[in-house]
The first five atom37 places (N, CA, C, CB, O) and aatype in JSON, in Angstrom:
{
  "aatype": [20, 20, 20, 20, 20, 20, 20, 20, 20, 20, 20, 20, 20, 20, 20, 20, 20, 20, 20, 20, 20, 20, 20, 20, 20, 20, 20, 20, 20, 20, 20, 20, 20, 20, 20, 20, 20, 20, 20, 20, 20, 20, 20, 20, 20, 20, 20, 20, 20, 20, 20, 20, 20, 20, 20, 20, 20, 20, 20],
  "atom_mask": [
    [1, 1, 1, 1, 1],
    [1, 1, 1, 1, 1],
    [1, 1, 1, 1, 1],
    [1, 1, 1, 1, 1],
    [1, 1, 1, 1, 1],
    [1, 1, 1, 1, 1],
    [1, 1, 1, 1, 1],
    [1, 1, 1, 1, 1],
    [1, 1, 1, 1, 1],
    [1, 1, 1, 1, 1],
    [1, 1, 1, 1, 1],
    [1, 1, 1, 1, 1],
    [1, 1, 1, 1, 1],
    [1, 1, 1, 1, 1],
    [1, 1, 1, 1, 1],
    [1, 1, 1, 1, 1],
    [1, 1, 1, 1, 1],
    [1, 1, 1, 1, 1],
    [1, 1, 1, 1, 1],
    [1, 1, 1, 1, 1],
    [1, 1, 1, 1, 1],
    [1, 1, 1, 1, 1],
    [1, 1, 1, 1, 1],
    [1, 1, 1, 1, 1],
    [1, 1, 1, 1, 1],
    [1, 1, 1, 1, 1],
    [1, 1, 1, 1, 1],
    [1, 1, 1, 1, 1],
    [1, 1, 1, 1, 1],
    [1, 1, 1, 1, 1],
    [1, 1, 1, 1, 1],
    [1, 1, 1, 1, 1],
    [1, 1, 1, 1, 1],
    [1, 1, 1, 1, 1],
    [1, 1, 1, 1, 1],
    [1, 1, 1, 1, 1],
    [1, 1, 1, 1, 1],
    [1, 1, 1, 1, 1],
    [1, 1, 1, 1, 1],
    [1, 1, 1, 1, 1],
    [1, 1, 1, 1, 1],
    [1, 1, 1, 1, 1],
    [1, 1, 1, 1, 1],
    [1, 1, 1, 1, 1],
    [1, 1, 1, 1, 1],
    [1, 1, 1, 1, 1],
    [1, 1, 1, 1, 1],
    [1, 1, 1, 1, 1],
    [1, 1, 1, 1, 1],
    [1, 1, 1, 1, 1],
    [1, 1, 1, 1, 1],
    [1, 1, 1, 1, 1],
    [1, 1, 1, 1, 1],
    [1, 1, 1, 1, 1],
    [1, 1, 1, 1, 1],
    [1, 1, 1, 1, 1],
    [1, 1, 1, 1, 1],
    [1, 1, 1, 1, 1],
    [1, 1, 1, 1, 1]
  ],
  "atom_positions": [
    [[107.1, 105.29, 77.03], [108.29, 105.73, 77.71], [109.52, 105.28, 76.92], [108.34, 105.18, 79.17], [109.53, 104.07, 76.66]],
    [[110.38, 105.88, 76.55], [111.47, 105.79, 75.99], [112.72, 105.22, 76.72], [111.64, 106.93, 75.58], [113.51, 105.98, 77.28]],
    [[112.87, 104.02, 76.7], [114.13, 103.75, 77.42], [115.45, 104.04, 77.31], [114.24, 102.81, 77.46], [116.28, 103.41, 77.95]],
    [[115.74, 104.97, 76.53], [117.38, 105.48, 76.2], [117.17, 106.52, 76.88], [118.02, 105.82, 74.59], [118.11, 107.08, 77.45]],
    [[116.17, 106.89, 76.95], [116.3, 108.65, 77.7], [115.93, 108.4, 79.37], [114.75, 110.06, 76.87], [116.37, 109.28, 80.12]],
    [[115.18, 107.32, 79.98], [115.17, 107.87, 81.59], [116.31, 107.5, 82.27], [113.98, 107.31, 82.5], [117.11, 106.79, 81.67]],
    [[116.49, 107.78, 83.14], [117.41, 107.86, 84.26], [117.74, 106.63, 85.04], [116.9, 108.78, 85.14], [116.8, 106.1, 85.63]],
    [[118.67, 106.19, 85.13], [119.27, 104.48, 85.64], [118.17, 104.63, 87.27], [121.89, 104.32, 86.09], [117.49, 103.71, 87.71]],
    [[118.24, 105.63, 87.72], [116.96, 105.57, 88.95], [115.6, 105.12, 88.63], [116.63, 107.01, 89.54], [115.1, 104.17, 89.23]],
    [[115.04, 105.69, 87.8], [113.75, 105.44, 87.05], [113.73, 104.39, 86.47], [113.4, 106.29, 86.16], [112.89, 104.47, 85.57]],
    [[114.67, 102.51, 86.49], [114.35, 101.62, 86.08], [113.35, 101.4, 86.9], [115.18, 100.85, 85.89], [112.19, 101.68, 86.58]],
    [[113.65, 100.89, 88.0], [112.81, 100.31, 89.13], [111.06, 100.41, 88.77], [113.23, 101.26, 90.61], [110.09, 99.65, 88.71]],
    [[111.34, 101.61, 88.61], [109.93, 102.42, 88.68], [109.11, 101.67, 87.39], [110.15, 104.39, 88.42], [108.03, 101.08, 87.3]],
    [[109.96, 101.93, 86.63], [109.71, 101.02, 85.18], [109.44, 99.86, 85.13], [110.66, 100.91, 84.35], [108.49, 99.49, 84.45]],
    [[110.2, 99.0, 85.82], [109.9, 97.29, 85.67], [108.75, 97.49, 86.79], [111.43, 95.92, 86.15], [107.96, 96.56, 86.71]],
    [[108.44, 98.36, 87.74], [107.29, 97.91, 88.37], [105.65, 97.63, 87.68], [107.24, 98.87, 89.36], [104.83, 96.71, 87.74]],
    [[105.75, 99.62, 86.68], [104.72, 99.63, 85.88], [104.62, 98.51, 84.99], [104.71, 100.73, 85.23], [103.54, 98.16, 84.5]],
    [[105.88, 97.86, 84.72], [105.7, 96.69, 83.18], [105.04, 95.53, 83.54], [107.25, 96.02, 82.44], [104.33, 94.84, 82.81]],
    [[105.39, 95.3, 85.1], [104.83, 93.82, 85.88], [104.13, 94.03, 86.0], [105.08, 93.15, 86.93], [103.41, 93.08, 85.68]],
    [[103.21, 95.36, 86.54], [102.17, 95.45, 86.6], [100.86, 95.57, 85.68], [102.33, 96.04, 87.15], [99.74, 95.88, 86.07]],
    [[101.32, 95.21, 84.08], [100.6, 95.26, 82.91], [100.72, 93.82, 82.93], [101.12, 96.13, 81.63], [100.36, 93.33, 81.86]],
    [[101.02, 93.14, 83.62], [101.34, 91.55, 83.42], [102.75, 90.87, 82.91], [100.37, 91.08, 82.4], [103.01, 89.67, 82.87]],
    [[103.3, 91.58, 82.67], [104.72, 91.39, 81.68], [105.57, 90.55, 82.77], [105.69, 93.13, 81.13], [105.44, 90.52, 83.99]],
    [[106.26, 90.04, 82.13], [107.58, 88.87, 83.34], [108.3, 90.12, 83.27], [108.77, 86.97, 82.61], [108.36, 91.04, 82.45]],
    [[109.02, 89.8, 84.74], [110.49, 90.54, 84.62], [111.86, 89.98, 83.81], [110.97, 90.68, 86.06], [112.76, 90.73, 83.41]],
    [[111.86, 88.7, 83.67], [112.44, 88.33, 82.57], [112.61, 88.52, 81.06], [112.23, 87.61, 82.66], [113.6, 88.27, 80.37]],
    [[111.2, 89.09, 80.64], [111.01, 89.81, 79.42], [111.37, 91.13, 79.76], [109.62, 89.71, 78.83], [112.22, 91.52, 78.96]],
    [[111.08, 92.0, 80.6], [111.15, 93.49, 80.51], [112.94, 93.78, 81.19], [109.61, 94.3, 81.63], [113.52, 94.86, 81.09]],
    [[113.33, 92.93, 81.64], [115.2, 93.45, 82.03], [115.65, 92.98, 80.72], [116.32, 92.47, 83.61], [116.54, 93.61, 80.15]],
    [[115.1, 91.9, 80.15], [115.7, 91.42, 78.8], [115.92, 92.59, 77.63], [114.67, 90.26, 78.2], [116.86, 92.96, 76.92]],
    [[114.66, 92.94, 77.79], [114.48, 94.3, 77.25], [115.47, 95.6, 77.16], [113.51, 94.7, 77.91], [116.28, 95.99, 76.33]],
    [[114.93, 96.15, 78.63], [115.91, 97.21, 79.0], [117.9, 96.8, 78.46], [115.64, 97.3, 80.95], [118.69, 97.58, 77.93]],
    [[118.19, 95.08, 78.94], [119.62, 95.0, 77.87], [119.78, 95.23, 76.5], [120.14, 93.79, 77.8], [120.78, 95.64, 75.9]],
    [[118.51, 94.87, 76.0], [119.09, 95.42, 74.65], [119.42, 96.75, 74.69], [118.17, 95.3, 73.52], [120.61, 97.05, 74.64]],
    [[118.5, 97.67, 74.79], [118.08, 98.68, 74.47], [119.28, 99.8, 74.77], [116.82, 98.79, 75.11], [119.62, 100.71, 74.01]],
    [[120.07, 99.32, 76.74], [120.78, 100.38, 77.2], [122.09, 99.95, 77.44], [120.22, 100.95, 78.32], [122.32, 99.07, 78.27]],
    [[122.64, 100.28, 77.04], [124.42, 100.03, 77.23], [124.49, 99.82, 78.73], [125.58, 101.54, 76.75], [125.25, 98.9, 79.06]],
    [[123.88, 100.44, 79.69], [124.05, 100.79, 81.4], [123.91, 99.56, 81.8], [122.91, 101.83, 82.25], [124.65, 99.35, 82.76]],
    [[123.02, 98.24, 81.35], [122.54, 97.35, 81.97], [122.75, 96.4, 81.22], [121.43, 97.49, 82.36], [122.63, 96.47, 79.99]],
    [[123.15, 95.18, 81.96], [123.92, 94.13, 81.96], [123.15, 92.7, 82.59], [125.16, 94.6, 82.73], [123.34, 92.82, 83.8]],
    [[122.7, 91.94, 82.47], [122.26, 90.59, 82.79], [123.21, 89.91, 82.81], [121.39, 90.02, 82.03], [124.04, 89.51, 82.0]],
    [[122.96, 89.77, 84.05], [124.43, 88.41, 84.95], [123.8, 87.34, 85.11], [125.18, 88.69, 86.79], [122.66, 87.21, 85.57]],
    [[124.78, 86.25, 84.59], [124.22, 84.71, 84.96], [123.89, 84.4, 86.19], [125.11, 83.66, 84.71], [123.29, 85.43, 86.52]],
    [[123.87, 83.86, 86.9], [123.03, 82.88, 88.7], [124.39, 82.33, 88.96], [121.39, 81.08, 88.53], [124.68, 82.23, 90.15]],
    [[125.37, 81.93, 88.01], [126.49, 81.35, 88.35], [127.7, 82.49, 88.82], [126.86, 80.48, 87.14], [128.1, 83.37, 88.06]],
    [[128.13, 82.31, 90.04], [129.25, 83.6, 90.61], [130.24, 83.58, 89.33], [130.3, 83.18, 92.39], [130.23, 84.53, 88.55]],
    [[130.95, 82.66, 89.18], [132.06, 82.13, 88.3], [131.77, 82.67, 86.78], [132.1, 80.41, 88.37], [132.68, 83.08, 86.05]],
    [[130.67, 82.63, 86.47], [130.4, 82.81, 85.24], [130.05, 84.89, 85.16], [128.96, 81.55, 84.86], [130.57, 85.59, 84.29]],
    [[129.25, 85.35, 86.08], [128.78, 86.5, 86.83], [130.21, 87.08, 86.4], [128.29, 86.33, 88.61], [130.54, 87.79, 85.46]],
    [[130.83, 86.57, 87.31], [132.22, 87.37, 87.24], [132.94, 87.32, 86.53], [132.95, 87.31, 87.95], [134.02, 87.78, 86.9]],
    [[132.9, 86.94, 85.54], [133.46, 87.14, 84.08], [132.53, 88.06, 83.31], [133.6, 85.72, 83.25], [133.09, 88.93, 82.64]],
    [[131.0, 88.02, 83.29], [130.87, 89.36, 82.54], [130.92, 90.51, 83.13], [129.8, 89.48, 81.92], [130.86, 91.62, 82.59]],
    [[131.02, 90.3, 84.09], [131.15, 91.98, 85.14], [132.97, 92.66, 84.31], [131.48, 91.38, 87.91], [133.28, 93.78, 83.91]],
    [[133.46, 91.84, 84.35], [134.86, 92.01, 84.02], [134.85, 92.53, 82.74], [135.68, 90.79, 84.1], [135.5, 93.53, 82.45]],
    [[133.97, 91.75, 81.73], [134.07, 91.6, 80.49], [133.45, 93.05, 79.94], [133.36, 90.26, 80.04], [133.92, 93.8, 79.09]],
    [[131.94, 93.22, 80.93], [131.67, 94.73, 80.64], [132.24, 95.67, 81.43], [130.35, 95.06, 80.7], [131.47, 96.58, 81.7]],
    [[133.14, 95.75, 81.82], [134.22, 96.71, 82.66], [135.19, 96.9, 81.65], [134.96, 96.06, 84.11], [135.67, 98.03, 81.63]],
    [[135.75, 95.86, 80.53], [136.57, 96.31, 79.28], [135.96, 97.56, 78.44], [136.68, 95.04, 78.27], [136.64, 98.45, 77.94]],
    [[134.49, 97.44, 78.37], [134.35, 97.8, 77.35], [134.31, 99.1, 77.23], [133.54, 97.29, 76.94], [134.15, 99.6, 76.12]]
  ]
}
């Protein structure tokens, strides 16, 4: 499956099949950031969160 081409709906669907090959979801969202401009990994920290939300809202 090509991740530049499905549809921001069709992640879900995706990280389900990947967990379900055994894969962490930590490896496979890690993933999907490289790969798609759309998706973004936010820190656990609000303070910190909300600075890259901001930061990828510049871009």
């Amino acid at each position: 499956m090509n991740l530049k081409e499905i549809d921001i709906d069709q992640i879900q669907d995706y990280i389900q099949q990947e967990k379900g090959k055994g894969r962490s979801i930590k490896e496979i969202v890690k993933e999907l950031a490289e790969i798609r401009s759309d998706v973004t990994i936010l820190s656990h920290d609000p303070v910190i969160s909300k600075q890259q939300i901001l930061a990828a809202l510049e871009k």
